[in-house]
N, C-alpha and C positions, 0 to 999 in steps of 0.2 A: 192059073190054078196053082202051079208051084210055089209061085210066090206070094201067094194068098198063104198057100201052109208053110211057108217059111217065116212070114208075120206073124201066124197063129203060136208057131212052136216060139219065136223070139217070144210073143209077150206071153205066155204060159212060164216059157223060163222067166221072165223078171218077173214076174205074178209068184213064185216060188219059191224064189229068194230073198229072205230076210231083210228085213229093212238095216241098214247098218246101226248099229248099237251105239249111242253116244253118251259118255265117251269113249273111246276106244283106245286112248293113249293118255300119257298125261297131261291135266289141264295144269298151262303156267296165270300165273295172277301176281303179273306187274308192278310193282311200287316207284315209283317218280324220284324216291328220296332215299336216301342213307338207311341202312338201318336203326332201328333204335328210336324213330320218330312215331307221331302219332298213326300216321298211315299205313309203316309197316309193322307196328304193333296192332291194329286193327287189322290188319289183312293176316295175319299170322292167327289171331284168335278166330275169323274167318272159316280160315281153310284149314284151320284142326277139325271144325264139325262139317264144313262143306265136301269132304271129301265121303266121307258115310252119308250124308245125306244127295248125293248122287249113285247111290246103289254100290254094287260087288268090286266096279272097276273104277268107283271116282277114287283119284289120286290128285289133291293140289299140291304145287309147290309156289312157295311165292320166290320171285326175283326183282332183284332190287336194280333201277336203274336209276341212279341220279341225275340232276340235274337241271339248274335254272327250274327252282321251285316246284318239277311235273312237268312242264313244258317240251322239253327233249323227248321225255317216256314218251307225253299224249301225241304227240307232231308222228313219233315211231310207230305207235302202236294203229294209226289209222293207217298206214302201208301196208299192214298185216293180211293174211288169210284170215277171210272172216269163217271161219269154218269151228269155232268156239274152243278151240284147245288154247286158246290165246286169250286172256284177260287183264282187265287192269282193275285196280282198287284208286280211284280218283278223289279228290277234296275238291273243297268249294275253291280252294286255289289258281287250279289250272284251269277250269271248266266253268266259273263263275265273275271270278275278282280279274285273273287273265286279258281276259277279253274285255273286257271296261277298262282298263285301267293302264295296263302294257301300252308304251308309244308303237305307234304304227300296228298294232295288233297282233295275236297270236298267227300261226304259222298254217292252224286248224281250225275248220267251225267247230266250237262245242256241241252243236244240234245234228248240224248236215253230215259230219263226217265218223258220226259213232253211231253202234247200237244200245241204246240204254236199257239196261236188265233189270235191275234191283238199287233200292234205296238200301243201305244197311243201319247207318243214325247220323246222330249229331251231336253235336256238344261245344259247350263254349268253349271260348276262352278264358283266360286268365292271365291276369297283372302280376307277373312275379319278379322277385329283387333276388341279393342276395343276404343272407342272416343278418351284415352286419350295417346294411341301409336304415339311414336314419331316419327311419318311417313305421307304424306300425300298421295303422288303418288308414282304409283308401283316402278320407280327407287330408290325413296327413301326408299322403304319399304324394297325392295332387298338388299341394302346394310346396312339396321337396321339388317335384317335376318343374313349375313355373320359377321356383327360386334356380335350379340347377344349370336349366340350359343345354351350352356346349360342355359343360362338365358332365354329363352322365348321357355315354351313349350305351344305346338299347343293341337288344341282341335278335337275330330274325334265322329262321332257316332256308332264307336265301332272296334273293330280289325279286319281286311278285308273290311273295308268298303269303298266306294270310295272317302269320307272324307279321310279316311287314309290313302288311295292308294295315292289321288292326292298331299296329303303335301308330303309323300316320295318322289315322284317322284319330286318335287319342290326342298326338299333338293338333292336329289340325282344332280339334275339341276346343282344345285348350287357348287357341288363336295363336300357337307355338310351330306352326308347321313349315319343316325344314329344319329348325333349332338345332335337334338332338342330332349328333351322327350314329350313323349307320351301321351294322359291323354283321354282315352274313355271314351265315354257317353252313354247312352240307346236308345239315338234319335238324328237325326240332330235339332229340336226344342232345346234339352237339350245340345247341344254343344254349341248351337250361345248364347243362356240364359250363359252358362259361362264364355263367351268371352266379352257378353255386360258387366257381372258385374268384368270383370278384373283378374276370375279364370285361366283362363290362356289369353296368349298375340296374337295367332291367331290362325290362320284354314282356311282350304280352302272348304269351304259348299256348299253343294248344292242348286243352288241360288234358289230353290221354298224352302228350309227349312230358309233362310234368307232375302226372300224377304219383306217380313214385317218389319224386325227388320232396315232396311240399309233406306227403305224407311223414316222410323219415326226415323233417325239416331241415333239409339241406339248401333249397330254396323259401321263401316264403309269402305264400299264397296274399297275394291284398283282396283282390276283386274280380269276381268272373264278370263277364260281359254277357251274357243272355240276359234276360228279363224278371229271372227266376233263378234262385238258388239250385246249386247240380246237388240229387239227392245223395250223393256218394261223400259232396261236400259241405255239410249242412250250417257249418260255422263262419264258413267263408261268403260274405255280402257279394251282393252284385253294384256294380259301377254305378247300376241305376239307382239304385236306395241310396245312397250313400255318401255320395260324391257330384255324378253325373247323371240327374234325370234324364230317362228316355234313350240312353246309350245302350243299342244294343245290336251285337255281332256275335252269328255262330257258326261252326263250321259244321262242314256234312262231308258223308262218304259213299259212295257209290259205286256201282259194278256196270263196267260198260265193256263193251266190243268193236273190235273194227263194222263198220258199217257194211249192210247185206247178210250180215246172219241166217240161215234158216229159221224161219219161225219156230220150228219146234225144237231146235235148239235152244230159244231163246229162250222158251216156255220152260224145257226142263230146268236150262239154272235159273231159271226165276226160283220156280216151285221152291228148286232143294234152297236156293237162298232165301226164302223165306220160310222153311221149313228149320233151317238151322238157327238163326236170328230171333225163333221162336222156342228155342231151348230154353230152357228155367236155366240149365249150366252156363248157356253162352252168354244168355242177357246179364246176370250175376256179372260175368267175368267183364262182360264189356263197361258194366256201370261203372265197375272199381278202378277200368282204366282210365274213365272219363269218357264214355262214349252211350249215351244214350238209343238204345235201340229201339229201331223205325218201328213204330206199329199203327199207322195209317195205309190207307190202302198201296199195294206194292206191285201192280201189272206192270209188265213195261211199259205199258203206255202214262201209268201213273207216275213210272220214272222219268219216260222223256217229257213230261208234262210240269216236276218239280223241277227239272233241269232249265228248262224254258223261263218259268216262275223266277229264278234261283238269277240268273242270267240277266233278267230284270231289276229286279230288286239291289243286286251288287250294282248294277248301270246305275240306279238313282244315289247310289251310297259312294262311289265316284263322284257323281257329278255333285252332290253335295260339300262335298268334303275338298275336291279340287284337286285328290291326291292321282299320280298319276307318274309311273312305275320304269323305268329306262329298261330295254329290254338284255 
């Protein structure tokens, strides 16, 4: 009998007490890269609206952790407490091109060892020089590139990264693959910074880590690489029209967590992250940066389902292309 009403009164008490409120401290949201890159300029615009759009107490901050393209951050962050005060802002880099491509393979399953939350968008790339390259439009850029060689090496924000993935695969296009040298950077900011000042002669960036620069023509914009003109950039051709039929790569961004999340964790920053990605303010800001926001469906299951896709499709674009990444 006693312990019958000591059971009764234990679960009366948990039946009484509040479910704990999340979040309850502040949520950190991770960046892989330097700042100034595309990543952590989309994860910054992010978590200006992500934090109102989690109620009274959401609070983001983002932190930047460099290094080996995202790889270091992603490798870190599956060690974590999955308990959702911990995030990261991922590309198709670490989580798609990585794992294809990287000798001997990443460090982490992109699938197995995360919780995927939210899609946030995409957006291509783009071929950019500096002012004083003797090129103006992409055909003419193509065949500077086949004339040039070992005289113009390209600029990447780091080994693995989709800077560096997409010039490979451009040389490779071209039947030029290995040609060009290599010259990484800590950030897609710190790439296009040495391409304005003429440290090396191109790159293919990703257009939120360029778009400032192409705008104020300190770089200059030849060809994006999706399929379609970026509406943000409407002068600017794609590779495919233009030069190289049927070329096309684009990167994406995404919100994940150490793997075992509480489901309704996972639920709320779904919600608010597609609650906020749905602002007329944020979509605006994102397009200007070059970042097209996600507006197909956004469950996390529809996230770990484009990550799967995603994961795929860079395998076929490896193995096509041959290129294949020193860790």
């Amino acid at each position: 009998m006693l312990r019958r009403a000591l059971l009764g009164l234990t679960l009366a008490a948990t039946l009484a007490t509040p479910a704990l409120a999340f979040p309850d401290r502040t949520i950190t949201l991770a960046v892989g890269f330097a700042p100034g890159g595309s990543t952590d300029v989309t994860s910054r615009l992010l978590a200006d609206r992500l934090g109102p759009a989690l109620g009274p107490n959401g609070r983001v901050v983002v932190e930047n952790r460099p290094g080996a393209a995202g790889l270091i951050a992603s490798d870190w962050l599956r060690r974590q407490t999955p308990d959702g005060h911990l995030l990261m802002l991922v590309e198709a880099s670490s989580h798609a091109l990585a794992p294809n491509a990287v000798q001997g393979g990443t460090r982490y399953d992109p699938i197995g060892d995360f919780t995927h939350i939210a899609v946030v968008g995409t957006g291509p790339m783009i071929v950019v020089a500096p002012p004083s390259f003797p090129a103006r439009t992409a055909q003419e850029a193509i065949a500077r590139l086949r004339e040039g060689g070992e005289r113009l090496p390209f600029a990447s924000s780091g080994v693995a990264s989709m800077p560096h993935l997409s010039a490979e695969m451009l040389a490779a296009t071209l039947n030029m693959g290995g040609r060009f040298p290599h010259v990484p950077y800590r950030s897609g900011g710190l790439m296009v910074e040495s391409i304005a000042r003429g440290e090396t002669q191109w790159g293919v960036a990703v257009l939120a880590s360029a778009a400032g620069q192409v705008r104020d023509g300190r770089v200059r914009g030849i060809a994006v690489t999706g399929l379609e003109r970026f509406p943000s950039f409407p002068d600017i051709p794609t590779l495919a029209e233009s030069a190289l039929p049927g070329f096309d790569l684009e990167n994406w961004f995404a919100v994940i967590g150490p793997k075992g999340m509480p489901p309704a964790v996972v639920e709320t920053l779904n919600r608010a992250i597609r609650t906020a990605i749905a602002e007329p303010q944020l979509r605006e800001r994102l397009l200007v940066a070059g970042v097209n926001p996600w507006s197909r469906p956004n469950a996390p299951t529809d996230a770990e389902a484009f990550f799967r896709a995603e994961l795929a499709k860079f395998g076929q674009v490896v193995a096509r292309t041959g290129v294949k990444l020193e860790p």
